[in-house]
N, C-alpha and C positions, 0 to 999 in steps of 0.2 A: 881395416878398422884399427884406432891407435890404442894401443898397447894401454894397458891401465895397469896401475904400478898398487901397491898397498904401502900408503904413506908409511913412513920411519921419525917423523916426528912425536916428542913423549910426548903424552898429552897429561895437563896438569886442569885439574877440578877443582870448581870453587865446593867450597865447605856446602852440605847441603842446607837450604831455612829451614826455620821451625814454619810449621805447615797450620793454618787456620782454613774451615773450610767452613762456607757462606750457604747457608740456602733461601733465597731469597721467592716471592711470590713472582709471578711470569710482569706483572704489573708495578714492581716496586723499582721508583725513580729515586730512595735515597739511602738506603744502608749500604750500599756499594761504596757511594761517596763518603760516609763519612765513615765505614771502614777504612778506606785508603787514607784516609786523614788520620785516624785514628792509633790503628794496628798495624800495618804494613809498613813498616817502619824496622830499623837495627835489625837484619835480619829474620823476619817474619817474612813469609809471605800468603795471602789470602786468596784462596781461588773458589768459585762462587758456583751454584747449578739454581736455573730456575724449575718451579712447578705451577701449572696452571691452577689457576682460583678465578673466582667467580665475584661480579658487583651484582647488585649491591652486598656490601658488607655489612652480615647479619651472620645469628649462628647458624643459621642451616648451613648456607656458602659456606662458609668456614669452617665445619665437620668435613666436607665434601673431600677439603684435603689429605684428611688421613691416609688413605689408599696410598699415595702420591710419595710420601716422604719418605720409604726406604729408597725406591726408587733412585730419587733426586739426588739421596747421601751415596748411591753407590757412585753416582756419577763422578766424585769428585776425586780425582787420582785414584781411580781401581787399584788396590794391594800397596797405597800408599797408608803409612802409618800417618793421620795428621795428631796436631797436637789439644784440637776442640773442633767443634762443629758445633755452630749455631743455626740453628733453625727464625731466621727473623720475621715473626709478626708474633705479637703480640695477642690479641683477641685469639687468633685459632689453638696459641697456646694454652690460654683459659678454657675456650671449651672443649677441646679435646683433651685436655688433661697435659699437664706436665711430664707425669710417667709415661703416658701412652707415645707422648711425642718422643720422650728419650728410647722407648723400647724399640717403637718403629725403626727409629734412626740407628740404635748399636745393635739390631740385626742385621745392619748393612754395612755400617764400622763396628766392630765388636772392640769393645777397650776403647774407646774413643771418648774421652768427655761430651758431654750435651750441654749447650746452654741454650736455654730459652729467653725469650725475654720479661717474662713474667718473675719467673726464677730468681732468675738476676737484679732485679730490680729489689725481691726482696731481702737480699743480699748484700746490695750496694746500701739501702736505705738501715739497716740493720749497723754495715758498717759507721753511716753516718751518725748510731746513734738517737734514727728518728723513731718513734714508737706512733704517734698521732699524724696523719698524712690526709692533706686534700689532693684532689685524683683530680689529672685532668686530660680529657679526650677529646677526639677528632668525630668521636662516631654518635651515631643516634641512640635514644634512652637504652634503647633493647637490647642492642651490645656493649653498651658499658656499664649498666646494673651489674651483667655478669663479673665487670672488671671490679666494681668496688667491692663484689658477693669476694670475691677470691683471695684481697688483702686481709678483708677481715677473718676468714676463715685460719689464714696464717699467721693471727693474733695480733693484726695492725687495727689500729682504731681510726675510721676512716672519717674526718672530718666536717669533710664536704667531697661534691663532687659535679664537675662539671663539663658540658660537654656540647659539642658543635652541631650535632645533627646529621651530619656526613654520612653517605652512602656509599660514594667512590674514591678509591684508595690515590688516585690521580688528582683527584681535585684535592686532596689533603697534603699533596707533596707539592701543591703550589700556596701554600697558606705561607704568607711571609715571616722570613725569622722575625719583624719587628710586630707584625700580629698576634704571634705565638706570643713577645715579651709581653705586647698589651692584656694579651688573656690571660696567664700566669697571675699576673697581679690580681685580674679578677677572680680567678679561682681559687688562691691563698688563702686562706682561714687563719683571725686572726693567732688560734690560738696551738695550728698546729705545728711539729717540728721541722715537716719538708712538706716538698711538692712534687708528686710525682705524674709525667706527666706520658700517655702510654700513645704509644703508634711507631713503628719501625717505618711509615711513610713520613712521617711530621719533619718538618726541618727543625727540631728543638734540641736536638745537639749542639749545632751548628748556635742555636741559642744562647746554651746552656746558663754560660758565664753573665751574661749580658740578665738572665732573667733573677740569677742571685742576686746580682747586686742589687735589682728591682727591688724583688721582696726579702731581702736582707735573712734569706735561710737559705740551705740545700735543696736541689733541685737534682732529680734520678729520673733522666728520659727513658725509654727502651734502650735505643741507640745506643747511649752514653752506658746506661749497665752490659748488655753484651760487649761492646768494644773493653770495657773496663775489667768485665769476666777474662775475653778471652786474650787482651796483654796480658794477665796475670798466672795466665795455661799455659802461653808460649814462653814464659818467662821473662815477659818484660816487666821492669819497673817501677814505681810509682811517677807520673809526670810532675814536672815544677812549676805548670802554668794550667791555667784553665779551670774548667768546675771542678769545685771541694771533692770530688769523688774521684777524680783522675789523678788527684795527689796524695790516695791512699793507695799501700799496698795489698793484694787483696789476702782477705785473712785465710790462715788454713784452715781445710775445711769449707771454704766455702761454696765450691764449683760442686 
């Protein structure tokens, strides 16, 4: 047998990244993407665990996950400190609650920021200054009542609200960015400050910009609020380009 030797060359380490960790639904075809786009950038890096959900998307499906998300978060570099974990979808954050989904999650990372995307959105929309907001969704009446019940409960005055009908979280991640701009305009209200527009499947990040200029206000995807939460965890800061909300920094206090 040849003789196996124990190399002598020093070995030199790069700097470790600041660590974002994704939890995505077993079925979600866009916050990966537009995390990569978004966060994973200057040293960041984002590593992602699915958990299984259920179509159609309604609130029972969408409680069903609870069990599921300590789970999913331990998965994500065991005994690695990260620097946020996002749990992305939206609707199951409304009906399971905010807290619940933070508690499940930092029983599995303890000291770990949570962001939701609910959360964040009202965060992002706070930062922008909006206080009156039309809603706009992918889903059918029954689960997006719950989504406009949960702005107003957090003292946003909800405008209007509009919504697609949708049952599957796949057929909503093929809705074109340039349909998303055409509905935006339709869901707008004249008279309110922004538009928020809710689904971690939607391609309205990818949007965003494109749907400002439409209806000449700020616009606060899901996407766009988590990506925007957790640069601001990992310590990156404010962008130069893109939707009004990516070239604020985020305020303390806010996560």
């Amino acid at each position: 047998m040849t003789e196996i030797r124990l190399g002598t060359t020093a070995l030199a380490y790069d700097r470790a990244p600041r660590l974002i960790g994704l939890m995505l639904l077993a079925t979600d075809h866009t916050s990966e993407r537009d995390f990569a786009r978004l966060v994973a950038t200057q040293g960041v890096a984002v590593h992602s665990s699915r958990l299984a959900n259920e179509n159609p998307t309604n609130p029972t499906n969408l409680r069903k996950m609870q069990p599921y998300l300590a789970e999913a978060a331990a998965l994500i570099l065991p005994e690695e400190k990260l620097d946020a974990i996002c749990y992305s979808c939206t609707s199951a954050s409304v009906v399971i609650g905010d807290a619940a989904v933070e508690a499940a999650i930092g029983g599995a990372k303890p000291g770990t920021p949570v962001v939701t995307p609910p959360a964040a959105a009202r965060a992002g929309l706070r930062a922008l200054h909006a206080r009156r907001i039309s809603i706009l969704t992918p889903y059918t009446v029954e689960t997006s009542t719950p989504m406009a019940q949960y702005f107003v409960d957090h003292g946003f005055d909800v405008a209007g609200l509009t919504c697609f009908g949708l049952e599957d979280d796949r057929v909503m991640a093929r809705i074109t960015p340039e349909t998303i701009v055409a509905a935006a305009q339709e869901a707008m209200a004249r008279d309110a400050d922004a538009l928020f527009i809710s689904c971690t499947a939607l391609r309205a990040a990818e949007a965003a910009a494109a749907i400002e200029e439409a209806i000449a206000r700020p616009v606060v995807t899901s996407n766009l609020a988590t990506a925007w939460m957790c640069r601001g965890l990992a310590g990156l800061g404010a962008m130069t380009e893109g939707a009004r909300l990516l070239r604020l920094p985020l305020p303390a206090g806010a996560a």
